[in-house]
C-alpha positions in Angstrom: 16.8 -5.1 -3.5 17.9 -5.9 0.3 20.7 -8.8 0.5 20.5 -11.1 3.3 23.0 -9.4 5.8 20.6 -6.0 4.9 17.4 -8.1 5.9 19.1 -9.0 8.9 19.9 -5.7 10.4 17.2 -4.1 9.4 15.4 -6.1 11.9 17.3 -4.2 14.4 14.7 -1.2 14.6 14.0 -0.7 18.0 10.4 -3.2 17.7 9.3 -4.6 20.5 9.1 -8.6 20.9 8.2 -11.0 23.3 8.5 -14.5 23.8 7.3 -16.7 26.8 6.7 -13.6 29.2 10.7 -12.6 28.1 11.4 -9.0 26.3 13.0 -9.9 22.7 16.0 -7.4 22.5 17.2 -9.0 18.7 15.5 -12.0 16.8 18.8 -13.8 16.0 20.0 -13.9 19.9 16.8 -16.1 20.5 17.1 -20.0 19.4 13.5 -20.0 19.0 13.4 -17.1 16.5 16.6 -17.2 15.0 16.0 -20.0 12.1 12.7 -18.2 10.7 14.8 -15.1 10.3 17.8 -17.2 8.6 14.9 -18.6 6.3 13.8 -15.3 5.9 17.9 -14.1 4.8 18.6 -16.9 2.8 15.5 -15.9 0.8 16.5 -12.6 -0.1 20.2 -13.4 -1.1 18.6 -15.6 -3.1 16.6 -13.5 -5.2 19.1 -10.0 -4.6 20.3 -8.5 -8.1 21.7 -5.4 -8.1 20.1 -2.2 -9.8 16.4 -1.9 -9.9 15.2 -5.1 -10.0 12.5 -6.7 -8.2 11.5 -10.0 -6.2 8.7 -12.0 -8.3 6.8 -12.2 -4.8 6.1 -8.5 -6.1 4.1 -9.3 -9.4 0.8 -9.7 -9.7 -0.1 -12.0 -12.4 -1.5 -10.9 -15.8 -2.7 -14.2 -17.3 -3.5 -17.6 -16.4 -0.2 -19.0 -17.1 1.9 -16.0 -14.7 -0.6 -17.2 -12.3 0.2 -20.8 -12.5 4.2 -20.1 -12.5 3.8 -17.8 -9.8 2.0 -20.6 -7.6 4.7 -23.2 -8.6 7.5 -20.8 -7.3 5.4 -19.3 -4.2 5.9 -23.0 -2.7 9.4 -22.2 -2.7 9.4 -19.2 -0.9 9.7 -19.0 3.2 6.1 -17.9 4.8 7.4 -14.3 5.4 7.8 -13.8 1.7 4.4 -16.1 0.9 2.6 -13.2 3.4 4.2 -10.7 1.4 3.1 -11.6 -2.0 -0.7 -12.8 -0.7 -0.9 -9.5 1.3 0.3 -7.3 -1.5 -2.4 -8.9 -3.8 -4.8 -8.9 -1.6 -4.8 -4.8 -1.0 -4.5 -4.6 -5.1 -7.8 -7.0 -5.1 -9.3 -4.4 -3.1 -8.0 -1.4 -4.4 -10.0 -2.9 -8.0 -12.8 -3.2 -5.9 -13.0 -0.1 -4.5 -11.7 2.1 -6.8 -15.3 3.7 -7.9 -16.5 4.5 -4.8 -13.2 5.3 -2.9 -10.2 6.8 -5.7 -8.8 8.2 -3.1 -8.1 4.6 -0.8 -7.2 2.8 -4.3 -4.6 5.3 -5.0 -3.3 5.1 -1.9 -3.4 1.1 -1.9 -1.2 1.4 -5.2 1.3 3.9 -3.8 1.8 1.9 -1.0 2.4 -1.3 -2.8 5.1 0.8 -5.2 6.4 1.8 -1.6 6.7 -1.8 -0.8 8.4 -2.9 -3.8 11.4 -0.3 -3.9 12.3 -1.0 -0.6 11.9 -4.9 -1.3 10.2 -5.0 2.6 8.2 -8.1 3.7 5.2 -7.7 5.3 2.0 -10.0 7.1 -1.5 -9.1 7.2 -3.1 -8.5 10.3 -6.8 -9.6 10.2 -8.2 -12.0 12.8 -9.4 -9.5 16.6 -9.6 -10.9 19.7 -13.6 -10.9 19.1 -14.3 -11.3 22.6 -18.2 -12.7 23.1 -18.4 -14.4 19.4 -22.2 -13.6 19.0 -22.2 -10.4 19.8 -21.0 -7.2 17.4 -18.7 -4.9 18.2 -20.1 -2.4 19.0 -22.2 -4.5 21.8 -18.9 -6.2 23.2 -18.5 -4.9 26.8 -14.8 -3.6 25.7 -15.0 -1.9 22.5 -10.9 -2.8 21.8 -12.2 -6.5 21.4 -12.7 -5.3 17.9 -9.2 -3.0 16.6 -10.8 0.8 15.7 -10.4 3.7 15.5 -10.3 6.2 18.8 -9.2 9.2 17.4 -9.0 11.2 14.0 -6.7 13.7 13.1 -6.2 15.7 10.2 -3.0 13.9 9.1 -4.6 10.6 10.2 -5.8 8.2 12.6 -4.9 6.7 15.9 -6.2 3.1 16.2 -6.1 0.5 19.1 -6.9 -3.2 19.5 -5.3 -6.6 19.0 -4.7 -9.1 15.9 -4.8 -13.0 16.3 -2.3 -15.7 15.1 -0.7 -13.3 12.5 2.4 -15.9 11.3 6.0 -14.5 10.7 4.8 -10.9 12.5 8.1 -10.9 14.2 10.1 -11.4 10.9 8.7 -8.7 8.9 8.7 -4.9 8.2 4.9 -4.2 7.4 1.4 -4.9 9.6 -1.3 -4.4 7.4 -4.4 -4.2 9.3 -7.6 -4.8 7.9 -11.6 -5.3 9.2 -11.6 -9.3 9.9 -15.6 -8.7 9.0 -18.5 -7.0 7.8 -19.1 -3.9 9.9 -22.7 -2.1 10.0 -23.9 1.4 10.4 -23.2 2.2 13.6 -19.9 0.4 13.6 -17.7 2.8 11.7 -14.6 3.1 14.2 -14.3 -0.5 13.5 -14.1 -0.2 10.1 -10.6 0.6 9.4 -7.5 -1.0 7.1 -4.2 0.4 7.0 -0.2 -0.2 6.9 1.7 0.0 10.5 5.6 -0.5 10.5 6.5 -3.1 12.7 8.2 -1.1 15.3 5.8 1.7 15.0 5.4 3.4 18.6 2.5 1.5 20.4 3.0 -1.9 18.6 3.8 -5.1 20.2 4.2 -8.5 19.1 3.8 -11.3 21.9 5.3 -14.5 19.6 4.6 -17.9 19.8 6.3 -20.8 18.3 6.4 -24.2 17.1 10.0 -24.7 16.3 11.5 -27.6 18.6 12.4 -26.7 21.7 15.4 -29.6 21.6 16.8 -28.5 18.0 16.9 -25.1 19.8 18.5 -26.2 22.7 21.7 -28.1 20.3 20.0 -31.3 20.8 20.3 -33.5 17.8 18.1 -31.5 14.4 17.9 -35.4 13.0 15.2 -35.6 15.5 12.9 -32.7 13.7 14.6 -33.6 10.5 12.3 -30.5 8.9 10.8 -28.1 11.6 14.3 -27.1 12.8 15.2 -25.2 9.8 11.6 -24.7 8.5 9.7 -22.5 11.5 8.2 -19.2 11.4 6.9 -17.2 14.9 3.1 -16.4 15.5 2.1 -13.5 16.7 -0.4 -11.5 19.0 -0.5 -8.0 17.8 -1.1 -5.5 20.2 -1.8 -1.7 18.8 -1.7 0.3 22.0 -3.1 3.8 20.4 -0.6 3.9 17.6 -0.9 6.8 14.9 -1.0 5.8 11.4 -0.6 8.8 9.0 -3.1 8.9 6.3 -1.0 7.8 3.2 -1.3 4.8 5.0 -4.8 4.7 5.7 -6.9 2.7 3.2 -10.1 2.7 4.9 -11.4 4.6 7.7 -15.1 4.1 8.4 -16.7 3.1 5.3 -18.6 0.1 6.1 -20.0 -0.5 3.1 -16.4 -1.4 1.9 -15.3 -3.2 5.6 -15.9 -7.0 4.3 -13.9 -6.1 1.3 -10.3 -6.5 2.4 -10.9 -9.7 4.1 -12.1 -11.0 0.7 -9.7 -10.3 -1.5 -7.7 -11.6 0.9 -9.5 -15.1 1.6 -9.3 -15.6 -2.1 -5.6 -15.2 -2.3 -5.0 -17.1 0.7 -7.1 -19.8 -0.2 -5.5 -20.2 -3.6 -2.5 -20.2 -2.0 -2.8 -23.0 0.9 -4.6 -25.0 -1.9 -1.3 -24.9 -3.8 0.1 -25.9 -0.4 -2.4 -29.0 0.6 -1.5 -30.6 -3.5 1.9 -30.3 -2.6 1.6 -31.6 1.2 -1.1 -34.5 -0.5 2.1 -35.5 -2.5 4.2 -35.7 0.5 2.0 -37.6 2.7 1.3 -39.8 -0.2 4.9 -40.1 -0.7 5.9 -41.1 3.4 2.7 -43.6 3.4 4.4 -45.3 0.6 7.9 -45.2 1.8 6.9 -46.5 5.5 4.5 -48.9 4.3 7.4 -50.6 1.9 9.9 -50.1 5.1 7.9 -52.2 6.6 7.2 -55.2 4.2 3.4 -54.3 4.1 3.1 -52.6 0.6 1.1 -55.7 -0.4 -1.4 -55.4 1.8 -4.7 -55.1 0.7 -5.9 -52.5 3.4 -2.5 -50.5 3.1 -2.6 -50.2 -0.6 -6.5 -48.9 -0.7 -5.9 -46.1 1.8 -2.8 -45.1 -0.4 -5.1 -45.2 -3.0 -7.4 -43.0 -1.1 -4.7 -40.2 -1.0 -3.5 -40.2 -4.2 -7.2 -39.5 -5.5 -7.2 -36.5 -2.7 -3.7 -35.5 -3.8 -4.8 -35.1 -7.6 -8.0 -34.0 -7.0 -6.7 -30.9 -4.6 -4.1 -30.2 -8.0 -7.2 -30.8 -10.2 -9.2 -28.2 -8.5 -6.0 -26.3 -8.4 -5.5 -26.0 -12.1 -9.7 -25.7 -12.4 -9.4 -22.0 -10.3 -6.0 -21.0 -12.8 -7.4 -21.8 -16.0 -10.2 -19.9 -15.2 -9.4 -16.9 -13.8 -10.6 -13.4 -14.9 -8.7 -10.3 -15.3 -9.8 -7.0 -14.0 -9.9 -3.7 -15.6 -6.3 -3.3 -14.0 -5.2 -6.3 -16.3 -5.0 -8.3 -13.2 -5.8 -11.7 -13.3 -7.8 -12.9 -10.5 -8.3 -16.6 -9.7 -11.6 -18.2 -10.0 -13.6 -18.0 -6.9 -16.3 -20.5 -7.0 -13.0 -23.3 -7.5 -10.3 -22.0 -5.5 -13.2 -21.8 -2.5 -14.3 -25.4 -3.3 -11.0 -26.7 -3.8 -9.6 -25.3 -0.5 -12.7 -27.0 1.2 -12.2 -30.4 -0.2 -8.5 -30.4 0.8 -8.7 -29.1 4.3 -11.7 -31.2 5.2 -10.0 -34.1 3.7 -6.8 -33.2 5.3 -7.5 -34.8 8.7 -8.6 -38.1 7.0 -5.1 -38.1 5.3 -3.0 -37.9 8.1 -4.8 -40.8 9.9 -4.2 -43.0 7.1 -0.5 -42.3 7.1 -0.3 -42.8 10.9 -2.6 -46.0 10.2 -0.2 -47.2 8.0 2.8 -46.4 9.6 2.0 -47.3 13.1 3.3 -46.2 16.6 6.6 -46.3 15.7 5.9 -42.7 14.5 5.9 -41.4 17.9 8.2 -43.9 20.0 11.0 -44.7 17.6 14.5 -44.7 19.7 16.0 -41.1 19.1 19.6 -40.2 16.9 21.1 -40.3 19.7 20.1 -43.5 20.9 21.5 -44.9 17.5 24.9 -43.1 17.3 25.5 -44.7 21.5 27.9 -47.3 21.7 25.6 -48.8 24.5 22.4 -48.9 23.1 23.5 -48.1 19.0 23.5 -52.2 18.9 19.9 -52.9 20.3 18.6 -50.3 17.6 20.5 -51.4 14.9 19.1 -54.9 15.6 15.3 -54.4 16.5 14.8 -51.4 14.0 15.8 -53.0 11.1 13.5 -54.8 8.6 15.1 -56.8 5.7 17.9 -56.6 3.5 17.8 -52.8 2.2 15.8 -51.2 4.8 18.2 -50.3 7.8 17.6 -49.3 11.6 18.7 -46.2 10.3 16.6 -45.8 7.2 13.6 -47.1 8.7 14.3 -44.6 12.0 14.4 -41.8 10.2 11.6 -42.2 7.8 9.7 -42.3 11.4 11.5 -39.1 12.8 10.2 -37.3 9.2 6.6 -38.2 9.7 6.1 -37.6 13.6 7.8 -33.6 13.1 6.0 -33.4 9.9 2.5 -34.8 11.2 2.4 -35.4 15.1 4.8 -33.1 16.8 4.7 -29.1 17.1 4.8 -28.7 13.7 2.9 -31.0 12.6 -0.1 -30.0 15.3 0.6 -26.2 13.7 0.3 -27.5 10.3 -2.6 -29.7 11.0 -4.9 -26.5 12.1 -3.7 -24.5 10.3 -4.4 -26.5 6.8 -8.1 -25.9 8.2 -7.8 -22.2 9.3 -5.7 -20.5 7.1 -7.8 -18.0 4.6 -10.8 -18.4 7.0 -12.6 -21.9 8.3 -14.3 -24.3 6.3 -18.1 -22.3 6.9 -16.3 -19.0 4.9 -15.4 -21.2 2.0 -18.5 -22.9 1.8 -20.1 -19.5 1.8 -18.4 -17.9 -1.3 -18.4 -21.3 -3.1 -22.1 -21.0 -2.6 -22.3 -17.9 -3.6 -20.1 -18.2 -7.1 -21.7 -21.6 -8.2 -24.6 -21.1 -10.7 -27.8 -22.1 -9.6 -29.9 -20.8 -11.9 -28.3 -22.8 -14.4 -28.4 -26.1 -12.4 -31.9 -25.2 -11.7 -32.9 -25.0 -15.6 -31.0 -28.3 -15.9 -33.1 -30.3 -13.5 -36.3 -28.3 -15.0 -35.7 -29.5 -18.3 -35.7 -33.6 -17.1 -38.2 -32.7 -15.2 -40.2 -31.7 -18.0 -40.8 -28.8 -17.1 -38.9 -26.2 -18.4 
């Protein structure tokens, strides 16, 4: 296993990174970058044994119950190590799925994640193309890169070039796993191609953006993004500029009939995943509602106490349908145990279509103080320290500081760069809320409703 100071340089591989039109030379040198990777470092040191051991963000649960503890811990984990364990299961998902028609891809899959595991890499998984003209395929796009493919085959493997799309923590790990972000038809073969790329593989670049605070960065005062400043991770636009990937890493390579398989195995896992996430975020929101609300002597209040109401049911109902796609989950022939799709798709809809409804009623409650509350700075100044110690406070107990940074809290964590990220992402991640209504469709069993409302109808 890599310690922290190992993580660190091993960054230093010669990638190549950019950032706001600037060449990257070293992730740590760049106050917008530097805290993911320290997130990223603190992570491994934490889980670093010596000998052969190995991260849990490498297992892949075997019943219900490893599923469930594995999900309890994954909230833990920075989002380069979240990618890693989602990614990982996500090529073992498809490896089961495959693994009749394709031996060779599934064997390859496995090696790779062995691969993986010794050398205790991180890795994301690079999905989403540029797409270009949405309603067309690609191969009607009027630049056939719009879609990444393949333009050249060789007998030890394949060159490929194109572009991934908001691939978070790129910058911050070893591994690019591309993968078809849909269905490809006959005819479309080039397109349909998955496979593992090093992150500083000749041809690869990663154009980053951010949403950690450009003020924390700077050495203005963290108080004011009390949890964005140490909890940010890069985005990045992948650009593979004809790079060669050998084919030990190449785990599809024209097969259509298998191109909607990687992307998902890997909804289902991320789905699961930012489910976990939204019953954990329902918790918090439902936690800063409460705390502002009482800060500010309106707890009582009729109107304030039904729209905490309102997320508490969407905070336990996100867990319930949580808990619904662990306990049951199937195993594979592998021993694997794979949640349950028809609830971990529902449950990911409810809580990301609910999610915007939730944030309004915690800016609702807490009021425009959220965005205009006099800074730390303004506090700590012997000229303007006494107006804000005056006007901010609210009764005996509740402070100008206490109530200040309660409002600091819930504008980074809700309505500043982090909060925008998290907002949109909450709805996006694992595919939009169409995808999940799609497989949750798909998994429900109609035929059985159908006999039901046969049988009062008499009819049966």
């Amino acid at each position: 296993m890599k310690t922290g100071a190992e993580y660190r340089e091993s960054l230093r591989d010669g990638r190549r990174l950019f950032l706001n039109g600037r060449k990257v030379s070293d992730l740590e040198d760049e106050p917008l970058l530097a805290a993911g990777v320290a997130e990223v470092a603190a992570g491994y040191d934490r889980y670093h044994r010596p000998g052969d051991a190995v991260g849990p963000y490498f297992a892949f649960p075997t019943t219900a119950e490893d599923l469930r503890a594995q999900l309890h811990e994954l909230l833990t984990w920075d989002m380069t190590t979240v990618t890693t364990a989602q990614g990982l299961q996500a090529l073992l998902t498809a490896a089961a799925r495959m693994r009749a028609d394709h031996p060779e891809y599934a064997a390859r899959i496995e090696a790779y994640y062995d691969w993986c595991k010794r050398e205790d890499v991180r890795g994301v998984q690079a999905i989403t193309d540029a797409k270009g003209h949405r309603r067309l395929s690609p191969s009607q796009q009027d630049d056939p890169d719009l879609y990444t493919r393949i333009v050249e085959r060789r007998p030890d493997g394949v060159v490929i070039r194109g572009a991934k799309m908001h691939i978070t923590a790129a910058a911050t790990s070893h591994e690019l796993v591309v993968m078809p972000t849909k269905r490809m038809k006959p005819g479309e073969e080039d397109w349909a191609v998955a496979c593992a790329v090093p992150a500083n593989a000749p041809g690869v670049s990663i154009i980053n953006t951010t949403y950690a605070p450009r003020g924390a960065a700077s050495g203005e005062d963290a108080g004011y993004w009390p949890h964005s400043s140490h909890h940010n991770m890069p985005e990045g636009f992948l650009v593979f500029d004809d790079v060669f990937v050998p084919n030990e890493r190449v785990f599809l390579a024209g097969e259509v009939g298998h191109s909607a398989t990687f992307a998902h195995a890997l909804g289902l896992w991320e789905r699961l995943g930012g489910t976990a996430h939204l019953a954990e975020i329902g918790d918090i929101l439902t936690g800063f509602a409460q705390l502002i609300a009482e800060a500010n002597g309106l707890d009582r209040v009729s109107h304030i106490r039904e729209k905490i109401s309102e997320m508490i049911m969407y905070a336990t109902l996100v867990r319930a349908g949580l808990e619904a796609a662990i306990s049951n989950a199937e195993k594979s022939p592998e021993g694997w145990m794979f949640p349950s799709e028809l609830y971990t798709n529902a449950a990911k809809h409810f809580g990301a279509a609910e999610f915007s409804r939730m944030v309004r009623h915690l800016h609702d409650i807490g009021g425009g103080a959220i965005l205009t509350a006099p800074s730390p700075d303004d506090l700590a100044s012997p000229e303007t320290g006494p107006y804000v110690r005056k006007y901010m406070r609210t009764m005996e107990g509740v402070d100008a500081e206490y109530r200040s940074r309660l409002f600091h809290a819930i504008r980074d964590y809700t309505a500043d760069t982090f909060g925008g990220w998290q907002h949109v992402t909450m709805l996006q991640s694992g595919g939009g809320l169409y995808a999940q209504r799609m497989v949750s469709s798909k998994h429900y069993d109609m035929a059985a409703a159908k006999r039901m409302a046969l049988d009062i109808a008499g009819l049966e």
